[in-house]
N, C-alpha and C positions, 0 to 999 in steps of 0.2 A: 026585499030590498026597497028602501024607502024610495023617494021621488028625486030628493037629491041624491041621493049614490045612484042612481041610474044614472042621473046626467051628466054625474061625476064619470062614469062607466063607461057610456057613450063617447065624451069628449076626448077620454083617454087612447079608447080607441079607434077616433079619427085621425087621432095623431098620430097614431102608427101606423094608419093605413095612409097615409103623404104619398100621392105621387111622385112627390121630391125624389132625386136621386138618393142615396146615402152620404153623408159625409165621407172625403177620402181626405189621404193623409200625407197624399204627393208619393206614396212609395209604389204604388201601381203602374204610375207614368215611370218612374224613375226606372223598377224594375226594366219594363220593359226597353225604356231605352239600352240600358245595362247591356240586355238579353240581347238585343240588335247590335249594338258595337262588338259584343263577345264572340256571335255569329257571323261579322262581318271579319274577326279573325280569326275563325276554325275553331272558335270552343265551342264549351257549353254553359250558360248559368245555372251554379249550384248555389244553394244555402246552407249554409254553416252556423252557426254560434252567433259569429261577428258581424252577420247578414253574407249577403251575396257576394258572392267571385265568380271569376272569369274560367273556368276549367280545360289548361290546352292542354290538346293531345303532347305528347314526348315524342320525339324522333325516333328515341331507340326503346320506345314502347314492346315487350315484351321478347327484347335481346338477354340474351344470358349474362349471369353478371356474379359477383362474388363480395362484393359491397355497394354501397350507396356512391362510392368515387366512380364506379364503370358507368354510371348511368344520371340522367341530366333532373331525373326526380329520385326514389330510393329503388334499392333492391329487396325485393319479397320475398320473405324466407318461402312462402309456400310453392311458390315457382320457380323460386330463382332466377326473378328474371325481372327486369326495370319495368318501373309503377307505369301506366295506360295513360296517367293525366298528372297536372302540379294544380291548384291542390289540389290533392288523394285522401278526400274525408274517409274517414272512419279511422278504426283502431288493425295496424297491420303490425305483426310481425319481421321484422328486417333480418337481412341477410349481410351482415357485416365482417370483414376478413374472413371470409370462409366459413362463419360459425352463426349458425341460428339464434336466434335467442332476445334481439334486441327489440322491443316494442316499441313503437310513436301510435299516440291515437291527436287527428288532427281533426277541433271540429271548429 
């Protein structure tokens, strides 16, 4: 390595070793406030697709159910029984007029 790519080398990486903080992008603060209003109403912060939501629990979280009209988020074919949170990420199977079969994937 000649004399200038050393210093070229060297310089490079002082600059990486910055004690500077890192650059942030305001979504860390933001998150967290999110996350503290969400928790100060009985959710939970999840990340989805479209970023962040608020995830409440259901009232009639795991009652029996025979569609998505008996219950205040959907009915799940595999338990038949109303979804735990509104949003309900991922991809579930519903339980609608009595008949399995109907899929929503929400992310």
């Amino acid at each position: 390595m000649t004399g200038r790519a050393a210093l070229l080398a060297l310089a490079l990486l002082a600059a990486c070793r910055s004690d500077a903080p890192p650059p942030t992008t305001g979504a860390e603060t933001a998150d967290s406030a999110l996350a503290a209003d969400c928790a100060d109403r009985g959710g939970t912060l999840v990340f989805g697709k479209a970023g962040p939501a608020c995830a409440m629990p259901q009232p009639d979280a795991g009652k029996a159910c025979t569609g998505s009209a008996d219950c205040q988020g959907f009915c799940l074919a595999d338990s038949r029984t109303c979804s735990p949170v509104t949003p309900f990420f991922g991809c579930h199977d519903l339980y609608e007029e009595g008949q399995p079969g109907v899929a929503i994937c929400i992310d």
